[in-house]
Steps between C-alpha positions, in 0.01 A plus 500: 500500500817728552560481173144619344495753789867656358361449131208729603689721626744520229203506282298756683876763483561405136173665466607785741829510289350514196244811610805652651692536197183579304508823740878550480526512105194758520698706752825448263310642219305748667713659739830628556746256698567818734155425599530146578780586679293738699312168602813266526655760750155502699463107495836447619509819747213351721572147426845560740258541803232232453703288699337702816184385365551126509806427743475173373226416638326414199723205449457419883158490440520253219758260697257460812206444305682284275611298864106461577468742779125645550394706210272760684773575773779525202282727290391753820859492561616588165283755427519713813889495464447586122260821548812609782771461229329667248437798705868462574571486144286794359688687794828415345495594173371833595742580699794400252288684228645788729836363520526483165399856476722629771789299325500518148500894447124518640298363212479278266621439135145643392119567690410166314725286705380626850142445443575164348654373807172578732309323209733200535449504836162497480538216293718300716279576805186278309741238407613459840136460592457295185830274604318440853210326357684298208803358734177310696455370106867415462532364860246258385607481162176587346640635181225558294375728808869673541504534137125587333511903683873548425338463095218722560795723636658494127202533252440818692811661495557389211189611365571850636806531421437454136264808561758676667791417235256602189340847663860626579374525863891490640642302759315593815188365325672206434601479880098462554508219277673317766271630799162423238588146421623394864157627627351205313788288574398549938145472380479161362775388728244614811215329308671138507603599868192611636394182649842365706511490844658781682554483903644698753873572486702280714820647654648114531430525095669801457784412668506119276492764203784754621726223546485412120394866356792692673764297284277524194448825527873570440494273189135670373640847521854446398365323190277815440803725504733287298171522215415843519817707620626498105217694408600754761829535436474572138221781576731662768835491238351448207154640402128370410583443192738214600261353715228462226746311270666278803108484611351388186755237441502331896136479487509314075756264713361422793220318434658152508588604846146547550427165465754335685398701783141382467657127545700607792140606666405125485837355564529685856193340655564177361849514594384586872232233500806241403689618755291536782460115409884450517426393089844571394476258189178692344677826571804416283282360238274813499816746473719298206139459342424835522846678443488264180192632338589835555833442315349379229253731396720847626805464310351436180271851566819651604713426220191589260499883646903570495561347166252676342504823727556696162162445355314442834543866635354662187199261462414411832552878637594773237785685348509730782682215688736470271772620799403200651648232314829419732271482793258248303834280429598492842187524770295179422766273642420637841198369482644126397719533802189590707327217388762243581516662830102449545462157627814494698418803710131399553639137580693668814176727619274218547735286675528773742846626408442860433843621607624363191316694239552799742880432459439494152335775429722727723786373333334623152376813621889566601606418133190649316573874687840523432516370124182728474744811606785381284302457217196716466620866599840658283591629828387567838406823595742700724756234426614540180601144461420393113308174475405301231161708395324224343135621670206239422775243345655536834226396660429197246888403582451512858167327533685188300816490740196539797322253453800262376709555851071432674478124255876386573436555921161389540602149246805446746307537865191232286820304473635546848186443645332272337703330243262579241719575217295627233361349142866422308181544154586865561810424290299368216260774467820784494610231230171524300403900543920572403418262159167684439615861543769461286273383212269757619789814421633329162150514394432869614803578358326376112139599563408877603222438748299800514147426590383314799354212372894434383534480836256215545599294236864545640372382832355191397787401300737600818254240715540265233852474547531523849262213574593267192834533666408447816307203312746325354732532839232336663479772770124558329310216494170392478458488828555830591236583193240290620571673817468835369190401252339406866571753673374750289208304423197772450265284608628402810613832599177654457358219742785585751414888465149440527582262815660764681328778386165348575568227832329642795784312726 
């Protein structure tokens, strides 16, 4: 069931991905990137504090459910601390909206960037709200529930932002794009709530939740740093315009990400369930599995967007991003690090080993600030020291090294700890993607691709090789497509949404 749970999901953020883009390329043609960088600075701004809002206790909340502990007493719990740490959090970011200010010459880069941030905010506010409701969902892991508002949450925005994008409107409208849609998102997300049990807080619960939260907490908001701080940097040495084009690309790249994340949602509970039952065998199967699958289907997505980062940035955004280019060759391997890191670092939450993806994370916030200052600014100010200059390729560079030094530490604690050494198939698939982007350039190189569909017909041909490589390897079998015909099964997922959806358990 795992496995049609994660193919909903991934099916359910494909969707998400694919409306997400649909509302990037209108912004690309639409509007300048100055203006999405208006609303990358924003995004990332705020996103530095939401760690006040959670304090991990969102994952806390997930691990005791996931343990079987009483679902009223964990939910009034929860929730009372939540409403506290948002307050908290909207507290915050007010007050280092004046920082800022008092700091950095008294204002901003422009009036648009100021009233973006208390948009953002108010954004981030309804998601935290939002976030309290769905980790019940995840804790559980009722996908379809977690999932179904967070697309509601995506046909709206993107919906308005294409309104936005074609009227001109300018970037602060587009910052209520973001508030508009996440409306619906708490909405439905309430809706499929509205009927759990919630109880009085219990201090003994609390304290069963600090225990775990307080060492998540460092991980959550060190993680939210190390993904948002390049953003920041770039506006405060560079300009907007930087952070549109660095913006533009990390979202196009993330997406794969995206999905692994989704995964990592279901692995953590299950993970915690094992281990609670001292399952160590079903643990090791469920990582390899999972790190496995993930291999498999990133790299050749990876490979697909550098070797043809040429055509991609004109016909997936616009010429406007043409200054992009080196930053489209570089970024998207941070997110195949990322996603080799996934099942590793979830592996060591739900066995109760927090301290280790704390480590890790410190240890990458450590590397990602200081590459970020060596390679994003041409020199620091007062200083006079030259640096390398390099601005949003700066940050591409140091989000790769990042998240490299985050994949190599986390694999050799697994190891340490658990002897769990990993799925040697990862070998095969680098094998595979390196054969398939090479034919990929030669033929780039002979045929001028210049409409999207091009595109398309190149990725089905890249797929093609990838897999009939894979194929004839025997690392792709028919096993593993009977497995994936199965699990994506329509009819039996729409019986397993309408099961959860609909069971009055």
């Amino acid at each position: 069931m795992i496995a049609r749970k994660s193919a909903l999901s991934v099916a359910i953020l494909a969707s998400n991905g694919i409306l997400g883009y649909i509302a990037l390329k209108f912004i690309s043609l639409h509007m300048e990137p100055w203006e999405y960088g208006v609303i990358g600075f924003s995004f990332g701004f705020v996103s530095l504090f939401t760690i006040f809002g959670s304090f991990g206790f969102d994952l806390a909340h997930v691990k005791r459910i996931s343990e079987g502990k009483n679902l009223g007493v964990c939910n009034g719990t929860y929730l009372t601390t939540k409403i506290i740490l948002i307050g908290l959090f909207t507290t915050v970011v007010v007050g280092a909206v004046g920082i800022w200010r008092h700091f950095f010459g008294g204002e901003f880069e422009s009036v648009y960037h100021e009233q973006a941030v208390f948009i953002m905010l108010a954004y981030f506010v309804l998601l935290a709200f939002s976030q309290s409701l769905v980790s019940t969902f995840n804790a559980r892991k009722e996908t379809a529930k977690a999932q179904i508002p967070l697309l509601f949450y995506h046909i709206i925005r993107t919906a308005a932002t294409i309104y936005v994008a074609r009227m001109h409107y300018g970037p602060i409208a587009l910052a209520y794009t973001y508030v508009l849609g996440e409306i619906f998102h708490f909405i439905f997300a309430f809706y499929f709530f509205r009927k759990y049990p919630v109880s009085k807080p219990s201090l003994a619960y609390f304290k069963q939740y600090s225990k775990f939260a307080l060492q998540m907490a460092v991980v959550v908001g060190t993680t939210m740093v190390i993904m948002n701080i390049d953003k920041v940097f770039i506006q405060i040495f560079w300009t907007a315009q930087e952070v549109g084009e660095y913006f533009a690309v990390y979202n196009l790249s993330r997406f794969i990400a995206i999905l692994a994340g989704a995964i990592g949602i279901l692995i953590l509970p299950t993970v915690s369930a094992y281990h609670s039952k001292k399952n160590m065998k079903e643990i090791q199967t469920l990582i390899v599995s999972a790190e496995r699958y993930l291999s498999m289907f990133a790299f050749p997505v990876i490979i697909f967007l550098v070797v043809l980062a040429k055509p991609i940035i004109p016909l997936l955004l616009s010429n406007r991003y043409e200054n992009s280019l080196w930053i489209m060759y570089v970024l998207p391997f941070y997110v195949l690090l990322s996603v080799l890191s996934n099942p590793y670092q979830h592996q060591m939450q739900g066995m109760d080993m927090p301290h280790f993806t704390r480590n890790r994370v410190l240890i990458m916030l450590g590397v990602n600030i200081v590459f970020n200052l060596l390679l994003i600014p041409s020199e620091l100010p007062g200083l006079n020291i030259p640096l390398a200059g390099l601005g949003g390729l700066g940050a591409a560079i140091t989000a790769v090294i990042t998240y490299g030094t985050g994949l190599v530490y986390i694999r050799i604690i697994v190891w340490k700890k658990t002897k769990i050494a990993g799925s040697s198939r990862i070998i095969l698939h680098i094998f595979a993607a390196t054969i398939m982007g090479l034919i990929l350039y030669f033929l780039s190189e002979m045929i001028f691709i210049e409409r999207w569909f091009h595109l398309v017909i190149f990725g089905i041909l890249a797929l093609e090789i990838y897999f009939g490589i894979l194929w004839m390897i025997k690392e792709f079998t028919i096993k593993d497509f009977d497995f994936i015909l199965d699990t994506l099964n329509i009819r039996k997922m729409f019986f397993y949404v309408k099961d959860e959806i609909f069971s009055k358990k």
